[in-house]
N, C-alpha and C positions, 0 to 999 in steps of 0.2 A: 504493500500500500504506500505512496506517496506519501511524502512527508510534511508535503503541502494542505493536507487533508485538515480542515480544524473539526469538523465531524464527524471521526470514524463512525462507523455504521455495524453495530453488534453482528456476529459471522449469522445469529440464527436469521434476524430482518435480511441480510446479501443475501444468504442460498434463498430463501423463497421469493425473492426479488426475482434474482436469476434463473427459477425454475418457471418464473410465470411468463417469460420468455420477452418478446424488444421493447414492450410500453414500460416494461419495469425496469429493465436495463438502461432503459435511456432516462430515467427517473432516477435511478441511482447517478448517473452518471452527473447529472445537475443538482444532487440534491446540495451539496455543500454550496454552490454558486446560491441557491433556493434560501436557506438557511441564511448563509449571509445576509440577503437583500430584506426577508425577512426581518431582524435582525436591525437595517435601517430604517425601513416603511415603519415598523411596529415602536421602536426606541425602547430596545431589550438586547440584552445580553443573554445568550443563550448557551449552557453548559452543554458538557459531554451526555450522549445518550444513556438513559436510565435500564437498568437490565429489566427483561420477562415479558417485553413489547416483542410482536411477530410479524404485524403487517404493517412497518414503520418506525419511523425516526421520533421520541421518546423523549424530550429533555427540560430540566427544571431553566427557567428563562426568569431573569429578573430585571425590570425596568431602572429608568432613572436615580428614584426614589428610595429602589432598594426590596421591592414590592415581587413578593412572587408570586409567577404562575407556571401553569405547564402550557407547551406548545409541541404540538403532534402533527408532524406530515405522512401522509399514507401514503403508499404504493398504489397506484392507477387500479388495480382489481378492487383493493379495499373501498377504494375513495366512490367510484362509480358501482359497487353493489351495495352502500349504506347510505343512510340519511342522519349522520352525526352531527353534523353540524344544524341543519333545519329541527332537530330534534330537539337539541342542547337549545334552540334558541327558542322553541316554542316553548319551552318549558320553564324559562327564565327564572334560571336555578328553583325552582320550586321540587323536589326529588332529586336531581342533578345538578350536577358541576354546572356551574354559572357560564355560558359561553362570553368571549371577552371580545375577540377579534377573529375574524374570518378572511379567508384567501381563499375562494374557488379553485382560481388557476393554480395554486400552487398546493393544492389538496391539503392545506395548512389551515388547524385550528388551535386557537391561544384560550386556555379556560384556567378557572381560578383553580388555586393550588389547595389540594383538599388533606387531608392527613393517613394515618394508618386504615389500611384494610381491616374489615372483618374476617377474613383469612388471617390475616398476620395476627391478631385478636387472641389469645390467651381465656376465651370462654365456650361455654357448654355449646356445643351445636343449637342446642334447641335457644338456644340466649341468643345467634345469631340470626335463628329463623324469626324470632318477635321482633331484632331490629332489621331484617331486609320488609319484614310484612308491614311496620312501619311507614315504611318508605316506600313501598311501593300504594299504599295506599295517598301519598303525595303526590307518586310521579304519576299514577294513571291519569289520562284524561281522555275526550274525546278526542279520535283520529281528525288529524287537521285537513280542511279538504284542500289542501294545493300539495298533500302528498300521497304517492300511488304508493304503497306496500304492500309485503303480502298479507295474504289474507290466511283467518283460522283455517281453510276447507286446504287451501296450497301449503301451508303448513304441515298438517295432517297426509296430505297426500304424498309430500318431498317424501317425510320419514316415512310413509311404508315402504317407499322405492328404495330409501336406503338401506332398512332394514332386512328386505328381501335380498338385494343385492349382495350387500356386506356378507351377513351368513352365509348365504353360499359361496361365495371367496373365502370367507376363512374357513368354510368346512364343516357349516353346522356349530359353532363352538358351545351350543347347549340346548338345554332341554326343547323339541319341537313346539310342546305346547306354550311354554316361553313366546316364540315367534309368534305363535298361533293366536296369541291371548292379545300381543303390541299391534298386529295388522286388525284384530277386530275390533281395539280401541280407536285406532288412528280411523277407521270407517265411523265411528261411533262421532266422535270431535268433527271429520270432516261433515256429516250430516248436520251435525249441530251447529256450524256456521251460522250466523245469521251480521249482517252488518249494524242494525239495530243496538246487538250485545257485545259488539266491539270495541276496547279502549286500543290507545296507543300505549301498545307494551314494551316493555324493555326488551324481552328476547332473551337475556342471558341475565339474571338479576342474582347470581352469586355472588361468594361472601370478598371473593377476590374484587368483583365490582361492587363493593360497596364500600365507600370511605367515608371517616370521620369529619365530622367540622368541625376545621378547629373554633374551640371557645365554645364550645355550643356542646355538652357533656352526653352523652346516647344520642343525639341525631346523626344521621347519616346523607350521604348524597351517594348516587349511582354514576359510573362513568362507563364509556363503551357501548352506548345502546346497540342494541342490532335494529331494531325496528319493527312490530307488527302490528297488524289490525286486526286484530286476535281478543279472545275471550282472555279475561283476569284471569282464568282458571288457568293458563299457560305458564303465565310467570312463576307461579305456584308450585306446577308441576315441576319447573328446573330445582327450583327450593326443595322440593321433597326426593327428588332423584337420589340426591347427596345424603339421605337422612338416614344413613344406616343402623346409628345406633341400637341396640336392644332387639334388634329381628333377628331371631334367629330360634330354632326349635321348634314344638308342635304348637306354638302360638304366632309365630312367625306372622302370617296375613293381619291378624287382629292390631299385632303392636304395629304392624304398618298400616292401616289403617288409620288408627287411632293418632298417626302423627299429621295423616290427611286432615282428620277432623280436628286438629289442632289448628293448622293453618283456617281450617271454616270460623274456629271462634276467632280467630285475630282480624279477620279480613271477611265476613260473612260471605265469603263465596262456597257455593257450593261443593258439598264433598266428594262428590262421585267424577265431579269432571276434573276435579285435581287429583284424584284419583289415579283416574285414566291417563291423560296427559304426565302425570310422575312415574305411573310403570312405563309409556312410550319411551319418556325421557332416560329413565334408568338402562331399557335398554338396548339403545339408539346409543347413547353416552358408551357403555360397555364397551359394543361392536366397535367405534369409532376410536377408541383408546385401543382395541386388542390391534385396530388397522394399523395406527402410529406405531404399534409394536410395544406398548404398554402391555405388555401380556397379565399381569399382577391387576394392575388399578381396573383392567376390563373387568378381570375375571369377578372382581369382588363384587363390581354391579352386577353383571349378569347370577352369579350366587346369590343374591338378595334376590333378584328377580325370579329366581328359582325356586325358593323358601316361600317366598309370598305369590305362586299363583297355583289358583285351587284348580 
């Protein structure tokens, strides 16, 4: 690498830059020029890239003042399949990170600087699930009409494709009735589409996307939206994918269950469809880690999935 370089680019953002083939290449190729000018237009100083970012440039930026934010450039796939920025701005910090400054052409967004994860967070799962249900009952709102996303029924319908898919590539990796139980929920959610019952959801509302405010003692804000025009019960469902705790044995289904119905009393959404949508998710998640070659982290969702279907 050039010495010239003032923003190296973490090796994981280069290779899947470079796997995504010339719109990304040539995006790496100007991001440091990008960053620069950046940098001028904005009147910020911007650090070295922050680790655990994949599809983009990552770094703590401080103004004049001394004031910090974060500023995020994506890679041309990232930037063109999301609605981050329109998201962050509809929402004007209300659930999320407060959008600050925007650059279209330069896939570049500047948002306030928020504090530790809920992942990084030292408490009980279930302590993490009361404060993402918190806050998502902040960030939902009505779908804004000057944005096209997908919809709960294209949702449902991706993951059965994947999940049909995926298991047969990797050879069945469990139980059939497993599969058998996620294709006839994902029909169940896709039927139950309605626009009507649709908020702007987060998409991926984990504890890794959930940060602290500073000064502000149990609230949180969400970063990285994906985008959909989806039932609450979705977000829900990513939340309880993760909920492994205490399933396991001849009560296995009930204590899963009963963590669905947990999520119903904090956010009175109903429990059957967070239900359904947390088994899709649990094992969609699986299959999609055993792909990566997490053989371990897959296996333990699909094990749960296994335990919990009658």
């Amino acid at each position: 690498m050039s010495a010239a370089v003032r923003f190296p680019v973490p090796d994981i953002v280069r290779r899947r830059a470079e796997s995504e083939g010339e719109a990304s290449i040539a995006w790496l190729a100007k991001l440091d020029d990008d960053l620069t000018s950046l940098e001028q237009e904005w009147g910020l100083t911007i650090g070295q890239a922050l680790p655990g970012g994949t599809v983009g440039f990552v770094a703590e930026a401080t103004d004049a003042e001394g004031n910090p934010f974060i500023v995020k450039v994506c890679s041309p796939p990232a930037h063109d399949g999301g609605h981050e920025a329109a998201i962050l701005g509809a929402a004007a910090g209300k659930g999320y990170a407060r959008l600050i400054r925007h650059d279209e052409a330069r896939h570049a967004i500047l948002i306030e600087e928020l504090g530790e994860s809920l992942e990084a967070a030292d408490l009980p799962y279930r302590t993490k699930v009361d404060a993402i249900c918190a806050t998502l009952l902040q960030a939902w709102m009505p779908v804004p009409a000057h944005l096209t996303l997908p919809t709960g029924e294209e949702k449902a319908n991706s993951l059965a494709m994947f999940i049909l898919r995926t298991a047969h590539a990797l050879g069945q990796p469990c139980a059939q009735n497993v599969i058998e139980t996620a294709l006839m929920y994902c029909r169940d959610r896709a039927a139950a589409w309605r626009p009507a019952n649709a908020v702007l959801a987060h998409g991926d509302p984990h504890p890794g996307n959930t940060l602290a405010v500073p000064n502000e003692p149990g609230h949180f804000r969400f970063i990285d939206p994906e985008g959909l025009a989806i039932e609450p019960a979705y977000d829900l469902g990513v939340v309880l994918r993760a909920w492994h705790e205490g399933i396991e044995g001849r009560h296995a289904h009930d204590i899963a269950r009963s963590h669905a119905h947990h999520l119903t009393t904090r956010t009175q959404v109903p429990a059957e469809a967070i239900w359904q949508w947390g088994y899709i998710e649990r094992v969609s998640t699986g299959l999609h880690l055993m792909e990566l070659g997490e053989m371990t982290k897959g296996r333990e969702f699909l094990t749960v999935a296994e335990a919990i279907t009658l």
